[in-house]
Structure formats: structure tokens, C-alpha cells
C-alpha positions in Angstrom: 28.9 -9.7 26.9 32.2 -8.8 26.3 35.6 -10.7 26.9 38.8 -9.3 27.0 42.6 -10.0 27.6 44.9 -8.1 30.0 47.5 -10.9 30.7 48.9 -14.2 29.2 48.5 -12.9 25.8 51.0 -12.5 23.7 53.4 -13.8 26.2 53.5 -16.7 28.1 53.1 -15.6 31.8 50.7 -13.6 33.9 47.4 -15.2 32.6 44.7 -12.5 32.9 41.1 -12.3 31.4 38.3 -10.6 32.0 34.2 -11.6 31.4 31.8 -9.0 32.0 28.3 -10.8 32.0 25.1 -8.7 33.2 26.4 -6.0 35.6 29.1 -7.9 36.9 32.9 -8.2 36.2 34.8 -11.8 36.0 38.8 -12.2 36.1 39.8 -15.3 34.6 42.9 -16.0 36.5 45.3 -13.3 37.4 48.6 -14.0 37.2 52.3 -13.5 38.2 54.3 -12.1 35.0 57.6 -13.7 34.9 61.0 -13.9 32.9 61.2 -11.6 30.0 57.6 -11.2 30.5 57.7 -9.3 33.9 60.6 -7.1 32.5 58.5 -6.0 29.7 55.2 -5.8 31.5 55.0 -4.7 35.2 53.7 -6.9 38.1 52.4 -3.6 40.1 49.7 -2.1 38.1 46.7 -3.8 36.2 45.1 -2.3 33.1 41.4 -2.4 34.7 40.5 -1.4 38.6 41.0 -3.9 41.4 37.9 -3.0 43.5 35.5 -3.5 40.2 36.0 -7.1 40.2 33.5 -9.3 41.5 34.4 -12.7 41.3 37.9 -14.7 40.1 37.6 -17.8 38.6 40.8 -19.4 39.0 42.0 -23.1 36.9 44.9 -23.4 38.8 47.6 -23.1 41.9 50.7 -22.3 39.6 52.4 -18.6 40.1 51.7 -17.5 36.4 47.9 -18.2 37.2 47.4 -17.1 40.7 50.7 -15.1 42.0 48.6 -11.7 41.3 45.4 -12.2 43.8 47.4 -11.3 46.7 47.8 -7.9 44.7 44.1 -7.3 43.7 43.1 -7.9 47.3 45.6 -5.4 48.9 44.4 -2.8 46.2 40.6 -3.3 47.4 39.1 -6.5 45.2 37.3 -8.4 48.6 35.1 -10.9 46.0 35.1 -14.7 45.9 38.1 -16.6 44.6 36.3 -19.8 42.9 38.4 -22.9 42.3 38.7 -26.5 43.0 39.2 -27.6 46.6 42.6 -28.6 46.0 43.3 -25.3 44.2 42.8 -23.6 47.1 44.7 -25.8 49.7 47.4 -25.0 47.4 47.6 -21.6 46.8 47.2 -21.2 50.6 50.8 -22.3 51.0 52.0 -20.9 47.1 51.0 -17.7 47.2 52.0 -17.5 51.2 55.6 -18.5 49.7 55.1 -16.3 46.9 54.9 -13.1 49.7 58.2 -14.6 51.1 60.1 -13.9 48.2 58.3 -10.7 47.4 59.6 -9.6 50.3 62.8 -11.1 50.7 63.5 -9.7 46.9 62.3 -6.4 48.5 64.8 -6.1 50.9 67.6 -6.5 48.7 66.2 -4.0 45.9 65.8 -1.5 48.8 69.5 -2.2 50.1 71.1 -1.3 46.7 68.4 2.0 46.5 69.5 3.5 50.0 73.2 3.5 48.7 72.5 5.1 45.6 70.5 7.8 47.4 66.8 6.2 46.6 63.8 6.1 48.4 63.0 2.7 49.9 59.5 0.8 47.9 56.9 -1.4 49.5 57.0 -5.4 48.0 54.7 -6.3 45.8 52.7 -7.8 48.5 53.9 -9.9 51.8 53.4 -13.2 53.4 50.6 -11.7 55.4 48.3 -10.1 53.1 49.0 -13.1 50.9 47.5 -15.1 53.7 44.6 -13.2 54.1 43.7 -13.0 50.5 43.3 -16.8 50.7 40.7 -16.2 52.8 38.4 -15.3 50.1 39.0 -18.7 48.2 35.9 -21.2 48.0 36.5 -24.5 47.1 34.7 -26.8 44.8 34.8 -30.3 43.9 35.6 -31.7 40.3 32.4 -31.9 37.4 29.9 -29.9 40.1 28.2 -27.2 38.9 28.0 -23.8 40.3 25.7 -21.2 39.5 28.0 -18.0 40.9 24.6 -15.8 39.9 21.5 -16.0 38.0 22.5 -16.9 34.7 25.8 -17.6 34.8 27.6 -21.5 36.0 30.8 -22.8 36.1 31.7 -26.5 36.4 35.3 -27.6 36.9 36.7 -30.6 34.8 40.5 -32.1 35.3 43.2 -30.6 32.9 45.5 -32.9 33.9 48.2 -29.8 34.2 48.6 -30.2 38.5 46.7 -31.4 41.3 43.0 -29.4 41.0 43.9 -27.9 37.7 40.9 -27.2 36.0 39.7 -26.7 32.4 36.7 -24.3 33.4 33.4 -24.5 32.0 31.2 -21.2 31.7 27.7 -21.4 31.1 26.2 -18.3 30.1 22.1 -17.5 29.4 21.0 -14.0 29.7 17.4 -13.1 29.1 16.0 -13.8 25.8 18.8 -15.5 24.3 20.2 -18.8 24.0 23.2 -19.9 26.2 26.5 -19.3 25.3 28.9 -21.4 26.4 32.6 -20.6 27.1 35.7 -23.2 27.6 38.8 -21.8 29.2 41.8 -24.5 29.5 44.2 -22.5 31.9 47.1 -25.1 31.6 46.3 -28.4 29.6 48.2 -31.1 30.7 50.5 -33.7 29.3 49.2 -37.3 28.4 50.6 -40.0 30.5 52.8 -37.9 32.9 53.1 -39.8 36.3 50.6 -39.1 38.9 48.2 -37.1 37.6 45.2 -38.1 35.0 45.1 -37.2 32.1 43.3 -33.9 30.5 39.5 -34.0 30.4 37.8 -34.1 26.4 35.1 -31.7 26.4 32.2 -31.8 23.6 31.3 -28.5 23.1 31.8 -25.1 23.4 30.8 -21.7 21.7 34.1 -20.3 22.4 37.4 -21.7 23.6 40.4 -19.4 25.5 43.2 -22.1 24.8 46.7 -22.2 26.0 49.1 -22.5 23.4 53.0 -23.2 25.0 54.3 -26.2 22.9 51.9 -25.5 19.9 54.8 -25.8 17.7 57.0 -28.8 18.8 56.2 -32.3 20.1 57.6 -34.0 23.4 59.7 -36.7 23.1 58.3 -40.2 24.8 57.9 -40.5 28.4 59.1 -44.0 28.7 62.1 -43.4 26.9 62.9 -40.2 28.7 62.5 -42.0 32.2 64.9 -44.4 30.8 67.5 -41.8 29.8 66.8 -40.1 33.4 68.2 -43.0 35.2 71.1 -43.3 33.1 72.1 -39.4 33.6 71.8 -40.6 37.5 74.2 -43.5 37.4 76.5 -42.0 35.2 77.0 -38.9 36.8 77.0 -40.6 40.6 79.7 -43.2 39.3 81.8 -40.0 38.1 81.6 -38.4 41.4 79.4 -35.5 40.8 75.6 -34.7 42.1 72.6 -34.2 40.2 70.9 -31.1 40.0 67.4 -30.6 39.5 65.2 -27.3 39.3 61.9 -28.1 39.9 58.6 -26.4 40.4 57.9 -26.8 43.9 54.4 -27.7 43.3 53.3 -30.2 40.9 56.6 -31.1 38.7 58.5 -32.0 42.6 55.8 -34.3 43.5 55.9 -36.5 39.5 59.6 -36.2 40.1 59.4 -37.7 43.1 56.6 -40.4 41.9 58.8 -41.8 39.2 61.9 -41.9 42.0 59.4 -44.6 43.4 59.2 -46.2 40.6 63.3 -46.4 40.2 63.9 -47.4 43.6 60.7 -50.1 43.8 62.0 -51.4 40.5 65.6 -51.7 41.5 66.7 -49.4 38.3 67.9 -47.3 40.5 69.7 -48.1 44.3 71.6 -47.0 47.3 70.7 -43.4 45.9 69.7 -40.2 48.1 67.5 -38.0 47.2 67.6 -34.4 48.9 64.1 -32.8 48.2 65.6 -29.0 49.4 62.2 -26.8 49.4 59.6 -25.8 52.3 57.1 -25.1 49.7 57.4 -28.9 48.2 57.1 -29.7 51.2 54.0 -28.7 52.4 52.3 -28.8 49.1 53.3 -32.9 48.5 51.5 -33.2 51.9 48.5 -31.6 50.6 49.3 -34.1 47.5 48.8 -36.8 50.0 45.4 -35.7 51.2 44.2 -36.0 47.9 45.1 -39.3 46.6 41.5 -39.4 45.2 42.8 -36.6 42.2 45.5 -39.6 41.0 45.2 -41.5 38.2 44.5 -45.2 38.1 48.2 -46.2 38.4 48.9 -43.7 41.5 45.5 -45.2 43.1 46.9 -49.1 42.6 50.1 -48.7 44.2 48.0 -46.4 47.6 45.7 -49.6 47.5 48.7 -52.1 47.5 49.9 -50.4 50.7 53.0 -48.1 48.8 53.4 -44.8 48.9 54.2 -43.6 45.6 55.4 -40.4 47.2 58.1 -41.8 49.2 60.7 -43.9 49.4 64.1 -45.3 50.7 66.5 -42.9 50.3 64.4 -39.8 50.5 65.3 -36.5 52.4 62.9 -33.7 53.0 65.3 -31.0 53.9 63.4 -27.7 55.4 65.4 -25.9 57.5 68.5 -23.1 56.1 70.9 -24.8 57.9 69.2 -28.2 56.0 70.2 -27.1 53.0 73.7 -25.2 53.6 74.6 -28.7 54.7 73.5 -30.0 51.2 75.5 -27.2 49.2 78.7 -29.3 51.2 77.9 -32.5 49.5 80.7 -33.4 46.8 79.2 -36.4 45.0 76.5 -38.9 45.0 73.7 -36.4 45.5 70.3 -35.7 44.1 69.3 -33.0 44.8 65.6 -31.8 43.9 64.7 -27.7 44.3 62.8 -24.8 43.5 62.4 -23.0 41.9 61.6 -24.8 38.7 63.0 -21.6 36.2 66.2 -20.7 38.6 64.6 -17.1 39.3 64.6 -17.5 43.0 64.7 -20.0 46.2 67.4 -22.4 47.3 67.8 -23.6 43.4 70.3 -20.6 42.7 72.5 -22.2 45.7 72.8 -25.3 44.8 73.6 -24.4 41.0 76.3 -22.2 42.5 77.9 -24.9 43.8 77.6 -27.7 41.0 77.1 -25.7 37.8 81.0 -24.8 37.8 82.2 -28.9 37.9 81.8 -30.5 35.1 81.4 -34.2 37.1 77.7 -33.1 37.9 74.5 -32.9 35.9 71.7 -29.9 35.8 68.0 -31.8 34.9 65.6 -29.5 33.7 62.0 -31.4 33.5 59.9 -28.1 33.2 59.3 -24.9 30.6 61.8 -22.2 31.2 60.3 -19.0 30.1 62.5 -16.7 27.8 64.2 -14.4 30.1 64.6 -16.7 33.1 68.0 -18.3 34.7 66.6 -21.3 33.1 66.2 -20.4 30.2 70.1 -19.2 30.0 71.6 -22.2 30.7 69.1 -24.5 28.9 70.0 -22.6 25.6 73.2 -23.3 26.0 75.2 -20.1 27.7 78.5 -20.4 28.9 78.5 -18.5 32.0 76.0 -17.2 34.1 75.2 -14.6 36.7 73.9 -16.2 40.4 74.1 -13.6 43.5 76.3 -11.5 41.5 78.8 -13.8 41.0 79.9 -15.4 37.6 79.5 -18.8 37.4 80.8 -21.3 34.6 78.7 -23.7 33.2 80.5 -26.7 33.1 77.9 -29.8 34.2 76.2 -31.4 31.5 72.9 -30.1 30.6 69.8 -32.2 30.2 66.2 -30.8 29.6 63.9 -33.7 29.6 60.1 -32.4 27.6 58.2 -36.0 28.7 57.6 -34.7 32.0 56.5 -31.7 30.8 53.2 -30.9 32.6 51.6 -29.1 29.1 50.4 -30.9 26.6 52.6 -30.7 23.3 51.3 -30.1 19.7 49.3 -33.1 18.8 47.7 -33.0 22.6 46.4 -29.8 22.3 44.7 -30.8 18.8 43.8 -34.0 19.9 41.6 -31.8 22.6 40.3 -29.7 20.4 39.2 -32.4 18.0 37.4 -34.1 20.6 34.9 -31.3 20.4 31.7 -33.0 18.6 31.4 -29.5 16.4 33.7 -26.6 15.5 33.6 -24.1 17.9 32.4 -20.4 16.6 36.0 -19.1 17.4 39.7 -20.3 19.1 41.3 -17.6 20.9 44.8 -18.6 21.7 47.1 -16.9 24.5 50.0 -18.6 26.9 52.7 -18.9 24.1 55.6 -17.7 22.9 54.9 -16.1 19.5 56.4 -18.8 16.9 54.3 -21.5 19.1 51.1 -19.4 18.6 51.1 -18.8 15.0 52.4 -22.2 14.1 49.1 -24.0 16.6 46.7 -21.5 14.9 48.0 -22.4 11.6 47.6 -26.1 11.9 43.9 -25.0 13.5 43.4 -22.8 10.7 44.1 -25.7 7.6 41.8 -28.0 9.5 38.7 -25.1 9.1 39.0 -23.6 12.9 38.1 -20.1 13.4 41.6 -19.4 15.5 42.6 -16.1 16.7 45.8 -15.1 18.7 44.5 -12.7 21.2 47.0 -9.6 22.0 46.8 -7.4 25.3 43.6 -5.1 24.8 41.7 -7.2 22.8 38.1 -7.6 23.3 35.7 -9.7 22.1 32.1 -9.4 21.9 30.8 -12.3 22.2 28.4 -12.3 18.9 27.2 -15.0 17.5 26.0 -13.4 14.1 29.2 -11.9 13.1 31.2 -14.9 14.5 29.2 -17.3 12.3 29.3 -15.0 8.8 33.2 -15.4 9.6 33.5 -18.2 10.0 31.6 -19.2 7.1 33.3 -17.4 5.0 37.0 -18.5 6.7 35.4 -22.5 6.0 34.3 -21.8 1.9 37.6 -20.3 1.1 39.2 -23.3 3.1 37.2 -25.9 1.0 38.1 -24.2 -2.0 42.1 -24.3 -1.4 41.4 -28.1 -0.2 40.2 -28.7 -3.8 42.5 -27.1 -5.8 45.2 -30.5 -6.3 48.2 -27.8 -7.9 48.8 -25.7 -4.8 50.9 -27.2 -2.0 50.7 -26.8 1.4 53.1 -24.3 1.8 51.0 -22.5 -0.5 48.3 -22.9 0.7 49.5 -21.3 4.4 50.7 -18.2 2.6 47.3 -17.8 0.7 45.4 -18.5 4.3 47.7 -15.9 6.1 47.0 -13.2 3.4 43.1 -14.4 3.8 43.5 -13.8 7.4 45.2 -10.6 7.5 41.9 -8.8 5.4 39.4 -11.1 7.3 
């Protein structure tokens, strides 16, 4: 049994691993790269062979996670995509969208080619074989469990990350041996974010793949953040300016819209439109709505008290190009919601065009922008930027709002893990930027984890021998640093990263 790591390690994007149980190979997600990532890590090859595959287990709808299937089905993988049900309704729309803009970005790489005397290349992939890889999704419901072949099951708990997001369960018993059991979290979500419940505690495990984004910093309090949002709203509208907000299509659009509700409903907020400027949102908040079941208990009170929390007074689904030109006309007392979430591509890079230059309107950021990305750019502060070629100023006031965040900071992701009943054998970190990983695996490390930041290449065999001898030994020397009262802590880190580095 052997598990090994192709994307999503040692970056943040294009979450790739691979199982290989038995006779047969597993892909753990698989993954758009993105930002700095796809620059220094190409989208059009993978590091193991397509048609090898044999099943994809997937945790979740999201780009980073899923924007690659499309790929390994045009280069021959014709397996089964498991997920939840709502996983799949998703991606059939995402990853249909995600072929649109391969394409689209395409046709403007092969434009600039033909005048410099280059051979014309093929998109990634296109809308339609996109469509048809959705074909071999099958959906699954929430805490069942599935035996994909003989000895080997996977049950699906909530991560609380985005509708169907799944922290995926792998149950593993080959002949004469005990079972092995193997916890991925894809995405873990955010505690108390609006509409969607919060991440699942799981027991036990023999082995966890753990996502690792904000292992080094802590959001700030939701409440408190929804408080400052509506004041960026009313004081930017009563200056004459619009609001700006770049958010991921699927998931982050549908919370945004959720705690717009809850302004509205609660008169914190009125006489305000709201401009929701994305086909993709959409479709995918209707798929929202055909799973109101997925909500969390406050989401479920206001359906049962005959509210939508998904719509309100006010609230303009704009679809259509000539939808959203009109919007890029509005002057002032616009909000106006669109993807995509990191700037990269989609109607977003309009809209910033036209408000990023006055300094009467506000840009709200309320996801992660990945190093590399427009996003990114602006949220760190640059002065001007580049959108269709053009050099824009950044003038607007900048805002980037963490408590919506849809992954779990810091203390969430150790609150998870210490909900585990006993230590797993090993932690193998990926889905972080470096100073986030090595600051979460410290903090696991000091509390007597066996934590590992896996790299692209690495493999692990899962064996429980050597896994438990290291462990032991990682745990004495641990005990014995914990007992000596005249080293500090920062001492005792550099020790533990000298231990780690001959371990």
C-alpha cells in the first residue's frame, strides 16, 4: 500500500494524491493548479498515466480539487468519479464553466501566437469534453458507506468547506492484516460561517492527509466582521461609489448572499441593490436550493419560517453579456457580487476595471487569494495593476474580510485534530503556503504529533512498524524536552527541528 503526492503539496493548488491498494490505482482529487502555482507547475501533463487510474475519489466541487478530471478523461482515464451527490451536481456546471474559460483563454493565447509566427495549441480541455467527463461522476449521500471493491470503503462526512464537501474516510483491510484506516480532509471548513455546518470531528484514523492554508494565522470574528461589512456598504454608497466584490462563484457567492438576507431582513442594511454578475453563481445557488437539507440549523429555521435565505429585496441575477456591460455603466450605489473569487478570469476583471481606478468605491475580498493571482496583487497592497493589458490604478479602498473564509484557521484545524480519541500514527500536511505548513506542523509537533509536510514525489508506505518505532521515539524525546523547566519554548522548537531533520 503505497500513498503518494503529485499535486497540492508544497503549494497550495492542484490537490493530487494517489492510493494504490491491491492491484488498483486511486486519485485523491485532481486538481486545477493556479496562481504562482500553475506558473511553476504545468496544468497539461501529470507525473503518473491517465488511463492507469481506476477510480477518483473526489471531497469537493472547487477548481483546485476537481478542475483536472476533464483532463484525465480526455487523455483515456474512463473510471468512476466518487463523491457526494451534491459534489457532482456541482461540478457538472463548474467544470462545464471551467472548459469555457479554457477555451476562451485559448483563443486569445492562439491570437498573440499566429502574429508572432507560432503554431496555434489545443485548450486544456473544452466545454464539451468537460461535459462528458461528468458523466462518469456517481453520487453518494453523506455518512453512507461504500465499499468501491473488496477491501477497500469510503464514507463521506461534511467538512463544512462548501455544499457536499467531504472529509473522506478510507477504510482499508487487505488479507491477513488488520485495517488501516486513512482520513483525507480536502478543504476543512470554517466554524460558524453562514449557511453551511460546521466541519465533522472524526475519532480516529491511522493516517491523516490534512490541509494546511491558514495553519499559521487566526481569522478574525465573524460577527464582528459582518458588522464592519455593512459599514464599508453604507459608507462607501453614501460617498457615491459601488462596492466591489470578487467572489468564488460557487460556495463563498451563495454565504455572501445569505448574510445580504440577513442585512436586508434585519434592516441593517436598505434600499441597497445587489448585482450578483456570474452564470456560474447562478446555476450553482440553484443547485444550493435543491439542497437545503446540507444547511445548517440556522439556514433550515429561516426555509421553515417561509424565507429564503438566498434571496431578497434588492437582488439582481445578471446572466447575460449585455447584463453585465450595463452594470460596468453604473456610477454609484452598486453592489456588485462576481467571479471569479482570485480576479484570474470571468466578468470580475471588468468590473475592477471600472471601479478600481476611483477612489469613492470599495474592492471586498472575503476569500484566499493564492500567491500569484490578481488578487493576491491588490490585496497586498500594489499600486497599480495590469487587467486586459491595460494599467489600472488602485485607488478604492481595500478590504479583505478572513471570517468568511471558507477554511478553517489555526486553532480549527487543531481543534479537529484533537478531537481524534488517539494520536494518529502520522500527519501529512499539503494545501499550504510554506510558512503556514511548517508553523501547523510545529504546533502539531510540541503537542507529540507525528506531522510530516509532504513535497511532490513523496511516497509513503503505509507501515505500521516503522511508523510506530518513529513515532515512539519522536514522543520520548518530546516528553523529555517537556520536563526539562530551563529550556523555553523557542528552544525547544529549534531542538525539535534539529530532531526532525536526522529523524
Amino acid at each position: 500500500m503505497n500513498l503518494e503526492f503529485y499535486g497540492g503539496a508544497g503549494c497550495v493548488t492542484g490537490s493530487s494524491h494517489i492510493l494504490r491498494v491491491k492491484d488498483k490505482t486511486i486519485l485523491l482529487d485532481c486538481g486545477l493548479y493556479q496562481g504562482k502555482d500553475e506558473k511553476e507547475r504545468p496544468n497539461e501533463t501529470f507525473r503518473f498515466h491517465p488511463k492507469g487510474i481506476d477510480y477518483v475519489i473526489l471531497s469537493h466541487a472547487h477548481i483546485d480539487h476537481s478542475g483536472r478530471i476533464p483532463l484525465l478523461y480526455k487523455l483515456g482515464f474512463k473510471g468512476q468519479v466518487i463523491s457526494t451527490k451534491a459534489t457532482a451536481d456541482l461540478c457538472s456546471v463548474m467544470l462545464k464553466d471551467s472548459g469555457h474559460i479554457q477555451e476562451m483563454e485559448n483563443e486569445w493565447k492562439n491570437r498573440k501566437r499566429i502574429r508572432q509566427g507560432l503554431e496555434p495549441i489545443e485548450p486544456l480541455y473544452t466545454a464539451r469534453i468537460a461535459e462528458l467527463s461528468t458523466y462518469l461522476f456517481q453520487g453518494y449521500d453523506y455518512d453512507e458507506l461504500i465499499e468501491v471493491f473488496e477491501g477497500f470503503k469510503v464514507r463521506f462526512r461534511d467538512a463544512g468547506h462548501l455544499l457536499g464537501s467531504a472529509i473522506v474516510e478510507v477504510f482499508i483491510k487487505e488479507e491477513n492484516s488488520e485495517e488501516i484506516k486513512l482520513v483525507y480532509t480536502g478543504d476543512l471548513g470554517n466554524k460558524n460561517v453562514p449557511l453551511i455546518k460546521d466541519p465533522t470531528m472524526i475519532d480516529s484514523a491511522d493516517y491523516i492527509i490534512m490541509e494546511s492554508t491558514y495553519g499559521d494565522r487566526l481569522h478574525t470574528n465573524i460577527s464582528d466582521e459582518m458588522g464592519q461589512f455593512v459599514q464599508i456598504i453604507k459608507n462607501t454608497l453614501k460617498k457615491g461609489g459601488n462596492v466591489v466584490i470578487p467572489s468564488f462563484a460557487v460556495g463563498r457567492t451563495q454565504e455572501v448572499l445569505y448574510s445580504f438576507n440577513e442585512f436586508i431582513e434585519s434592516k441593517a442594511l436598505k434600499d441597497v441593490t445587489v448585482y450578483v454578475d456570474s452564470p456560474l453563481a447562478i446555476e450553482s445557488t440553484n443547485i444550493f436550493k435543491r439542497y437545503s437539507d446540507y444547511y445548517d440549523t440556522e439556514a433550515q429555521a429561516i426555509i421553515e419560517g417561509g424565507n429564503d435565505p438566498l434571496d431578497f429585496e434588492g437582488l439582481v441575477f445578471s446572466s447575460s453579456a449585455e447584463d453585465s456591460a450595463k452594470i460596468n455603466k453604473i456610477q454609484k450605489g452598486a453592489v456588485i457580487i462576481s467571479a471569479s473569487g482570485m480576479c484570474e478570469a470571468g466578468r470580475i476583471k471588468h468590473h475592477l476595471k471600472h471601479n478600481l481606478w476611483r477612489k469613492e468605491c470599495s474592492i471586498v475580498f472575503v476569500g484566499y487569494q493564492a500567491e500569484g493571482t490578481l488578487g493576491r496583487a491588490i490585496v497586498d497592497g500594489a499600486r497599480k495593476v495590469k487587467i486586459f493589458g491595460e494599467e489600472i490604478a488602485v485607488n478604492a479602498q481595500i478590504f479583505n474580510l478572513h471570517g468568511l473564509s471558507g477554511h478553517a484557521d489555526r486553532d480549527g484545524l487543531f481543534e479537529w485534530v484533537q478531537s481524534f480519541k488517539k494520536k494518529p500514527k502520522q500527519i501529512l500536511l499539503v494545501h499550504g503556503d510554506t510558512e503556514a505548513q511548517q508553523s501547523f506542523k510545529e504546533l502539531l509537533v510540541t503537542n507529540g504529533y507525528n506531522a510530516r509536510i509532504m513535497n511532490v514525489g513523496d511516497t509513503i508506505k503505509l507501515n505500521e512498524k516503522v511508523i510506530k518505532e518513529e513515532l515512539s521515539r519522536k514522543s520520548r524525546i518530546i516528553n523529555l524536552l517537556n520536563n526539562l523547566d530551563n529550556i523555553d519554548n523557542l528552544g525547544k522548537k529549534e531542538i525539535l527541528a534539529a530532531i526532525e531533520k536526522i529523524l
